[in-house]
C-alpha positions as CSV (number, residue, x, y, z in Angstrom):
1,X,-20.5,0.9,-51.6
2,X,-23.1,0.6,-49.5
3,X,-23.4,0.5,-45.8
4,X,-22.9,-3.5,-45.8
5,X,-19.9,-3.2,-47.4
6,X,-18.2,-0.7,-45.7
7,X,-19.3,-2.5,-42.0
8,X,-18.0,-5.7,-43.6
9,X,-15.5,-6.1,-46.7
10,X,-14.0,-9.8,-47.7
11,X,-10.6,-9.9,-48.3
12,X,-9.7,-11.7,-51.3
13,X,-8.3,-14.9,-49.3
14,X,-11.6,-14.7,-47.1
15,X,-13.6,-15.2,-50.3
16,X,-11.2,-17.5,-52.0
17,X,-11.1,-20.1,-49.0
18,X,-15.5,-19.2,-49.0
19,X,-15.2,-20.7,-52.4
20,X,-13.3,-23.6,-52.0
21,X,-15.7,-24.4,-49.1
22,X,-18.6,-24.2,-51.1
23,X,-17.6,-26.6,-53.6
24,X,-16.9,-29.2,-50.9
25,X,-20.6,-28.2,-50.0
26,X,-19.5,-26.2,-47.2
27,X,-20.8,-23.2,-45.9
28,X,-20.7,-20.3,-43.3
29,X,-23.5,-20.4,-40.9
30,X,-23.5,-16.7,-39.4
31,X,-26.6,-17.7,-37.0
32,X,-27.0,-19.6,-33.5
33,X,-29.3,-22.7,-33.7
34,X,-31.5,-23.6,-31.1
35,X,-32.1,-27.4,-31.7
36,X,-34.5,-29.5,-29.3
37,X,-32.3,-32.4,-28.9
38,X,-35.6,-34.2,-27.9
39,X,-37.8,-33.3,-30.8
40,X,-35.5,-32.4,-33.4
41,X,-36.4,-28.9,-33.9
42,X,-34.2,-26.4,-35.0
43,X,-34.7,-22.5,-34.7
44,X,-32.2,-20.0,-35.9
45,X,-31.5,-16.5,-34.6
46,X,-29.5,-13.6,-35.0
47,X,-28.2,-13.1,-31.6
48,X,-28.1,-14.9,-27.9
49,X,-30.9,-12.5,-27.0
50,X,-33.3,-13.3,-29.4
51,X,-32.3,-17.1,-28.7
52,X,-31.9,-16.7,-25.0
53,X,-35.6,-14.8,-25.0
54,X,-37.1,-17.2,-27.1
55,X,-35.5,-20.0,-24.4
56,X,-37.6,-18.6,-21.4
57,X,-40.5,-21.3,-20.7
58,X,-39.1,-23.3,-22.8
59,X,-39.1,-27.5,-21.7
60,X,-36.8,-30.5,-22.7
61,X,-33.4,-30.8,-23.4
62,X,-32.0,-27.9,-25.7
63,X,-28.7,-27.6,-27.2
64,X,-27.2,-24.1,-28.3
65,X,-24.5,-23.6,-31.1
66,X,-22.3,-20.5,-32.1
67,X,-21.7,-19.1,-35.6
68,X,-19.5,-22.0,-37.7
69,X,-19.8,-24.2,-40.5
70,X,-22.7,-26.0,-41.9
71,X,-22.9,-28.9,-44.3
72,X,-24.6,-28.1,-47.8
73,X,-24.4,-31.4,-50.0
74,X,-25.0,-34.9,-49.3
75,X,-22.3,-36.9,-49.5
């Protein structure tokens, strides 16, 4: 194992339900999104103090979202 795997281990439901997502085309997004709701532009970032940094002097309208799902496929 490396050190990934022992910070972070799937259970087997975890990954089963992770599956099932994906073939709705469903998947975990782990990172925040910045989006400019004015422009449409959308930055991703690890943590809120790389987004939060990246914010400063920043103008418009800006919406921020947490870890959660994400959309893969078309429907």
């Amino acid at each position: 194992m490396n050190d990934d795997e022992l910070i972070y281990k799937k259970s087997k439901l975890r990954t089963e339900i992770e599956d099932l997502l994906k073939e709705k085309g469903i998947t975990l997004e782990r990172r925040i999104s910045l989006m400019n709701l004015d422009s449409g532009e959308v930055t991703y970032f690890d943590d809120y103090a790389d987004a939060l940094a990246f914010m400063k002097g920043k103008k418009g309208r800006w919406y921020l979202t947490t870890p959660g799902l994400r959309r893969t496929k078309e429907k």
